[in-house]
C-alpha positions in Angstrom: 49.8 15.3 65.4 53.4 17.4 64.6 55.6 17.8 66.8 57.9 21.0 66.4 61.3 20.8 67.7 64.2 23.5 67.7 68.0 22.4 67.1 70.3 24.5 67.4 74.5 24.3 68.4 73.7 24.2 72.0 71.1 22.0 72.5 67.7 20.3 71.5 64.1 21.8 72.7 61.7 19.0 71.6 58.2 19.6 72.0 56.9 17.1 74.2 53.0 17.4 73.3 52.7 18.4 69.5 49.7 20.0 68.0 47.3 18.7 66.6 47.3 20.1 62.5 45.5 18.8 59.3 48.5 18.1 57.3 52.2 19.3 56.9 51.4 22.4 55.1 50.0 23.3 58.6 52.8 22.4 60.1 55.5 24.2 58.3 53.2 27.3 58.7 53.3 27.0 62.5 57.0 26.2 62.3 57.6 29.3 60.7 55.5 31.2 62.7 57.4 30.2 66.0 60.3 30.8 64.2 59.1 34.1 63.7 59.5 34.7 67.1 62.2 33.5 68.0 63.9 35.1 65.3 64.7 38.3 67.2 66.5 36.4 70.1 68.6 34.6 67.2 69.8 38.1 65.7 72.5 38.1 68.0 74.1 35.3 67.8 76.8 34.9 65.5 76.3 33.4 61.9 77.6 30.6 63.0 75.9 29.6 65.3 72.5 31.3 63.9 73.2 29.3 60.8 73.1 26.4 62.9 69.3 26.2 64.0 66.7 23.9 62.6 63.2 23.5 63.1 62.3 20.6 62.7 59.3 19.3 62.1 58.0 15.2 63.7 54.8 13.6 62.8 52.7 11.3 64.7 55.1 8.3 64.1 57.7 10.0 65.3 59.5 10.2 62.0 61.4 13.8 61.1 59.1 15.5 57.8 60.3 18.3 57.5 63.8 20.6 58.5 63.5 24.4 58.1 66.8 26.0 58.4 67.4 29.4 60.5 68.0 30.8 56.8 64.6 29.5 55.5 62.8 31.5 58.6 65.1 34.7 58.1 64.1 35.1 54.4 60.6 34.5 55.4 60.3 37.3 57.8 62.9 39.6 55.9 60.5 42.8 54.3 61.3 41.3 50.4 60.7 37.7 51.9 
């Protein structure tokens, strides 16, 4: 079980059931897909602040396995990404 959380400068949205994935490569892929949408509400925030978000991925244990910064998920999504 992963749990995806979301930090940003103004606060922390933990996700408080997880999904249940085979491994972290699963994970990061449904990090970066929530990312993906979520990424349009980000736009407008200043860099600064955008800059600022994490998504962070938890396994089972409760131990942090992963961090995929804002810039990771922009990059991703970008057309040359």
């Amino acid at each position: 079980r992963y749990y995806i959380d979301v930090r940003s400068h103004f606060a922390t949205s933990e996700d408080p059931d997880g999904v249940e994935l085979p491994d972290i490569v699963a994970a990061k892929a449904e990090a970066l897909k929530m990312g993906a949408r979520l990424l349009e509400d980000w736009s407008e925030l200043p860099p600064a602040y955008s800059n600022a978000i994490v998504i962070e991925i938890i396994d089972e244990d409760l131990n942090q396995v992963l961090a995929i910064p804002y810039t990771d998920i922009a990059i991703q999504q970008s057309p040359t990404g």
